[in-house]
C-alpha positions in Angstrom: 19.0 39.3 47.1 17.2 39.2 43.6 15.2 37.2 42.2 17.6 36.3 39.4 20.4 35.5 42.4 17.8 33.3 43.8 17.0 31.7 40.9 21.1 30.7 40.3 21.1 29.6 43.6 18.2 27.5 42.8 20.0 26.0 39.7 22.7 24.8 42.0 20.8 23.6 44.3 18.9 21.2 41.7 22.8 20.4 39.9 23.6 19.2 43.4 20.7 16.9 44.0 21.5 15.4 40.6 25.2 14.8 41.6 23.9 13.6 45.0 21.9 11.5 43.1 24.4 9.9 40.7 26.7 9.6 43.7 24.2 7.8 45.9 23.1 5.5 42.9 27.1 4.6 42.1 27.2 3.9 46.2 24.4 1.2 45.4 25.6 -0.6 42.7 28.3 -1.1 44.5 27.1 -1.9 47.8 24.9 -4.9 45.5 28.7 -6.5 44.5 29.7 -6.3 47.9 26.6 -8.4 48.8 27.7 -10.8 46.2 30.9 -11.4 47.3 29.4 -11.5 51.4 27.4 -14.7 50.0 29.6 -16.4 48.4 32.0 -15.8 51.3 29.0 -16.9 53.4 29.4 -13.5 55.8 26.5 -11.5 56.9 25.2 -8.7 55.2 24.8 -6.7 58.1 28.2 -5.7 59.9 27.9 -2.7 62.3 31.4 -2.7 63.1 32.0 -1.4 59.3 28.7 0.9 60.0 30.6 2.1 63.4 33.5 2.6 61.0 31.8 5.0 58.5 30.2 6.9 60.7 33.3 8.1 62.9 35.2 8.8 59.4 32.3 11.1 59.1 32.2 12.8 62.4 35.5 13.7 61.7 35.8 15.1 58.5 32.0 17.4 59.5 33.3 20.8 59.2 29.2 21.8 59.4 27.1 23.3 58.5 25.0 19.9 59.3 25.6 18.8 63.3 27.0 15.3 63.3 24.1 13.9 64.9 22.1 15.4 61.9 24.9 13.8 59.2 24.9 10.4 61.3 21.3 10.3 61.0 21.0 10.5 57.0 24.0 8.2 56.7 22.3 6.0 58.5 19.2 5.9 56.1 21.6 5.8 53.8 23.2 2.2 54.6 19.8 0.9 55.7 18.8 1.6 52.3 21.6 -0.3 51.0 21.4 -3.3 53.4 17.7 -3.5 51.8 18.9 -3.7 48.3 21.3 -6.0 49.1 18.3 -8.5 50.5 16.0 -7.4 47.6 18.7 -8.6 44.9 19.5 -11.2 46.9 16.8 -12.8 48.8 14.3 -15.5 46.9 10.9 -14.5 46.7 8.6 -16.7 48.9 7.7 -20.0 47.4 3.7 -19.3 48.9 4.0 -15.8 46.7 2.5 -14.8 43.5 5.8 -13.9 42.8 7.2 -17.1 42.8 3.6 -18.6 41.0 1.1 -16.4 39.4 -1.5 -19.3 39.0 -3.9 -20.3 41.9 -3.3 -23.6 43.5 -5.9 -25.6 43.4 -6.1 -28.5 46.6 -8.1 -31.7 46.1 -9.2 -33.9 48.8 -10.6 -37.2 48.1 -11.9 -35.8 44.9 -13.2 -32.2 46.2 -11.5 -29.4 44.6 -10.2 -26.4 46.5 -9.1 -22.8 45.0 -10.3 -23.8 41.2 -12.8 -20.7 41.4 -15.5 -22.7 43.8 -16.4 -21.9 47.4 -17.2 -25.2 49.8 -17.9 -25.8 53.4 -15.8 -27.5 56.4 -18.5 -28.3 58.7 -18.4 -30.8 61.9 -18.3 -30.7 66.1 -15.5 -28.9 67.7 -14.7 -32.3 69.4 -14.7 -35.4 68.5 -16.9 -37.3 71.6 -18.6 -40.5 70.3 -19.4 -42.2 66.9 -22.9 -41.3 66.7 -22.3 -37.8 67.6 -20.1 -37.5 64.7 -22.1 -39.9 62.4 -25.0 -37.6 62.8 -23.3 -34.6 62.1 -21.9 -36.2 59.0 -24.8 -37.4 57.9 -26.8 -33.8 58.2 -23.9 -32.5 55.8 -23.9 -35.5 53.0 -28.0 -34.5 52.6 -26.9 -30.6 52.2 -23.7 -32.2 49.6 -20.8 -31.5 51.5 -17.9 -33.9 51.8 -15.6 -32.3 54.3 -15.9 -33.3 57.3 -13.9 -31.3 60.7 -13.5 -32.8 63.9 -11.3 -32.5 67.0 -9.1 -35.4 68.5 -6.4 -33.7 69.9 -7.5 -30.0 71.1 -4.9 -27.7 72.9 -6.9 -25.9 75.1 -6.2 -22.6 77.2 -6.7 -24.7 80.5 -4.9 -27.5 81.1 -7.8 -29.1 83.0 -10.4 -28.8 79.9 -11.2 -31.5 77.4 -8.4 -32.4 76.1 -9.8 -34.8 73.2 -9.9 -38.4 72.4 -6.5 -38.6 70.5 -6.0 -41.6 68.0 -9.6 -43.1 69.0 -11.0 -39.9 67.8 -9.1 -40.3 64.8 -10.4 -43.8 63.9 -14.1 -42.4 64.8 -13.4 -39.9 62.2 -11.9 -42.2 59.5 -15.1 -45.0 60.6 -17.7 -41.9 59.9 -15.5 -40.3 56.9 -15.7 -43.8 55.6 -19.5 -44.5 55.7 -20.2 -41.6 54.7 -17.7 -41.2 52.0 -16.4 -37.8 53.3 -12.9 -36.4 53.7 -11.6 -35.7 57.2 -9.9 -32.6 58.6 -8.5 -32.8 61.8 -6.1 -30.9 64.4 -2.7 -32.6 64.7 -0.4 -30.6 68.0 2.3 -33.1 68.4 5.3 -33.6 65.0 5.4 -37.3 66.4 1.3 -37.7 65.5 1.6 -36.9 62.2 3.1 -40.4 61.0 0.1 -42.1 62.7 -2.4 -39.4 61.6 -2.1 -39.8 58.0 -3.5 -43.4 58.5 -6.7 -41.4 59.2 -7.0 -38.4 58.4 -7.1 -36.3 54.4 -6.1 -33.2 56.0 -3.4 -32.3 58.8 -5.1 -29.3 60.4 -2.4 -27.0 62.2 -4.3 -24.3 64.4 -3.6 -20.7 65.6 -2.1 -21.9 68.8 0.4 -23.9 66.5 1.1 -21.6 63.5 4.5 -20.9 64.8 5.3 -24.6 65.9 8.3 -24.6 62.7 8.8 -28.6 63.5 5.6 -29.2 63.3 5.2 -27.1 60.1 8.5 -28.8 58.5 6.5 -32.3 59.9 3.3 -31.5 58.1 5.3 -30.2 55.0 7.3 -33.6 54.7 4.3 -36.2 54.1 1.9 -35.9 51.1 -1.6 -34.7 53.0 -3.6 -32.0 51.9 -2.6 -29.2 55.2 -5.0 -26.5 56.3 -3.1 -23.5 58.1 -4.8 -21.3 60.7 -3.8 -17.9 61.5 -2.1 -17.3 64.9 -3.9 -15.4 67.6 -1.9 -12.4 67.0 0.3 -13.4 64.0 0.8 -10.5 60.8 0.2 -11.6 58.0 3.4 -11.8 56.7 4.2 -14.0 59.9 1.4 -16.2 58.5 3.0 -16.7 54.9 5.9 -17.2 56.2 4.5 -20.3 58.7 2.6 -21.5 55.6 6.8 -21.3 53.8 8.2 -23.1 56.2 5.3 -26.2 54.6 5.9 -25.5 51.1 9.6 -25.4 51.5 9.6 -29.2 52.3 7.8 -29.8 49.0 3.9 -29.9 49.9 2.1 -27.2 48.1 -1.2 -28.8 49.1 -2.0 -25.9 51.7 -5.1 -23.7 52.8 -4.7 -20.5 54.7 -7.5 -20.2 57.0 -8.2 -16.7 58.5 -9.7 -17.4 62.3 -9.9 -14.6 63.9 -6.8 -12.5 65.7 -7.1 -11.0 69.5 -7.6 -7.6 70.3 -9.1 -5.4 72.7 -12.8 -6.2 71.9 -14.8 -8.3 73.8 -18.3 -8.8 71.9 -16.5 -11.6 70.1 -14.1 -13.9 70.9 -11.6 -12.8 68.4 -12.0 -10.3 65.8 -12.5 -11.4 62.2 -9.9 -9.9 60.1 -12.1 -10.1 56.8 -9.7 -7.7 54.6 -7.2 -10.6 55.1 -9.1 -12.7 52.8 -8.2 -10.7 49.8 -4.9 -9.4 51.0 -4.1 -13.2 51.3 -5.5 -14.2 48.1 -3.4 -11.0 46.3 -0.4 -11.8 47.8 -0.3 -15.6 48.1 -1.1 -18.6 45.5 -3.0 -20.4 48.1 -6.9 -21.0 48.8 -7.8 -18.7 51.5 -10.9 -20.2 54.1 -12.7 -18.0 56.8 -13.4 -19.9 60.3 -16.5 -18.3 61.5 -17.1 -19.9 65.1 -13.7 -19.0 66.0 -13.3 -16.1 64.9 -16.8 -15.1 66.4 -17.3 -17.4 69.3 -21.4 -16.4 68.8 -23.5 -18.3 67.1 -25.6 -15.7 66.2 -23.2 -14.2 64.2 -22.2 -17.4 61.9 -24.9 -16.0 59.2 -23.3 -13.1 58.8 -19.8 -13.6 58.8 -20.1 -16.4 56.6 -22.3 -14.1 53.9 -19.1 -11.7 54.3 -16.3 -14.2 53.8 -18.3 -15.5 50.7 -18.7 -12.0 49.4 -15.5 -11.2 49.6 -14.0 -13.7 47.7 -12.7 -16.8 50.3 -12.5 -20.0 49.0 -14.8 -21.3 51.9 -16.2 -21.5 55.2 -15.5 -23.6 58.1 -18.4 -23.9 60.9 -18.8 -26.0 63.9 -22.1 -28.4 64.6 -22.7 -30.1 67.2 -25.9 -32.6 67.6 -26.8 -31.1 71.2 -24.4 -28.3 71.5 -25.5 -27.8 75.1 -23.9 -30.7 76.4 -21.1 -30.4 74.2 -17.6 -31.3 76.1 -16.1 -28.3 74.2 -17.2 -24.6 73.1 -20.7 -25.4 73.5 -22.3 -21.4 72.9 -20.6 -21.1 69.4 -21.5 -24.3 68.0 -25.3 -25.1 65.5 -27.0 -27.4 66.1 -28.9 -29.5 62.9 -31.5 -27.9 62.7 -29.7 -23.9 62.7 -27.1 -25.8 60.3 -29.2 -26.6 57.6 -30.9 -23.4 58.0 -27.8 -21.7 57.4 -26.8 -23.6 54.7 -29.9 -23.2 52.8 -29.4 -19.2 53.7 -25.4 -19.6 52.1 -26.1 -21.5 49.5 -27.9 -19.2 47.2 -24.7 -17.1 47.7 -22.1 -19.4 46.5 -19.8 -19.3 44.0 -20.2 -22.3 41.3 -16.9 -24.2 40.6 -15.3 -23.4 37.2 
């Protein structure tokens, strides 16, 4: 064969991708009507009985040179590609999105602003234990001037015969504390029947990892007017995250902060592994302020310097820590917790590094 016989051969090749082409595009448009008229039928989208249908009609009309298995496996790319257009045209863009709001959300508690540019501090025990174990705490942080205030009533923990928290006394500790001190509180709620009594006492509804997936607790948190803070799930994606942060916002509180905490994997030096690129993948993708846990996510407490000079340098809205007056005799997570003195020393190391409010 000649090179000018190739070249025709050539030609017809591209004609026929062009036709392939313009037949494939006409196939879309009109699988996108057909996807109109399945929603306003109300039927799914999906029907692999019509799929089954397709395919067989294909089979056996194949006169080669392409194997059927070949031809049923680039139709099938085919209708996955139009199921997908179908969802893209159709489906709403999540209301946590950029998409859906271009601007930052900015969340205040009690005055404090969140997302407006600024990066703050969530400091305070893991558990809540006593008054003056939370008082001094809270006082340590109102002489560095921070005014959000973390501590645990209610903590789920991994064995059933661990601490377990104080539960609504904790809460009113908190709020007796918060209130002296004129801080805001954050605190864990687990159960969708606490929340109603939580709000009493608490500024912020914390959900945590173990809870990220808990919908009617989500949809609880999402129904009543309190700032919520979010934290990643122990294994959860990140779109599995926006969506759990959805399921809030779709009940009409936008007041939320995504907190990255750490996910499991195989390593052991930590307790989970920081996933610091989430920071700005969250912050690209969602309207939200973005927070980095550093004692979870580390479980060391030599390593809540550096994490938190890495969250701050990369752009999250703020750090949460854990301290702990004597973290030795602490009733829960005793090695990752500061104590005063290592709190204000790391602090005073952060606070050079901050970024100002606007």
């Amino acid at each position: 064969m000649s090179h000018a016989e190739l070249d025709v051969l050539r030609e017809r090749v591209d004609e026929i991708n062009l036709e392939i082409l313009k037949l494939i595009s006409e196939r879309g448009k009109l699988v996108q009507e057909i996807g109109k008229a399945k929603e306003t039928q109300g039927v799914n989208r999906y029907d692999p009985v019509r799929e089954r249908k397709m395919l067989d009609i294909i089979n056996e009309v194949n006169e080669g040179p392409f194997e059927n298995s070949t031809l049923q496996h680039i139709f099938k790319e085919i209708f996955k590609a139009g199921l997908e257009l179908q969802e893209d045209d159709h489906s709403k863009a999540l209301l946590v999105s950029r998409k859906k709001k271009p601007e930052d959300t900015v969340v205040t508690i009690k005055g404090e602003t969140i997302g407006d540019g600024g990066q703050s501090f969530i400091v305070g025990p893991c558990a809540v234990e006593s008054f003056e174990q939370v008082a001094a705490v809270a006082e340590a942080a109102k002489k560095q001037g921070l005014r959000l205030l973390r501590g645990g009533a209610f903590k789920p923990r991994t064995s059933p015969y661990d601490f377990q928290g104080l539960g609504v006394e904790g809460l009113k500790i908190l709020k007796q504390v918060a209130d002296e001190y004129d801080m805001a509180v954050i605190s864990e709620i687990v159960n969708p029947a606490d929340i109603e009594t939580a709000v009493d006492y608490i500024d912020v509804i914390q959900i945590g990892a173990r809870n990220m997936q808990n919908f009617e607790l989500l949809k609880a948190a999402g129904s009543v007017r309190k700032p919520v803070l979010l934290k990643r799930g122990l294994a959860a994606t990140l779109q599995e995250f926006m969506n759990a942060a959805e399921y809030i916002i779709a009940q009409g509180n936008d007041q939320i902060i995504l907190c990255e905490r750490g996910i499991r994997t195989y390593e052991k030096a930590t307790r989970n592994t920081l996933d610091i690129s989430a920071v700005p993948i969250l912050k690209q993708e969602t309207h939200l302020p973005v927070f980095v846990d550093v004692t979870h996510s580390t479980g060391r407490r030599d390593l809540l310097l550096p994490t938190a000079k890495a969250a701050l340098a990369i752009g999250a809205d703020g750090v949460m820590a854990e301290v702990h007056p004597d973290p030795a005799v602490a009733l829960s997570d005793s090695a990752q917790q500061m104590n005063i003195d290592q709190f204000n020393e790391w602090i005073n190391e952060l606070r050079p590094l901050v970024q100002a409010k606007a």
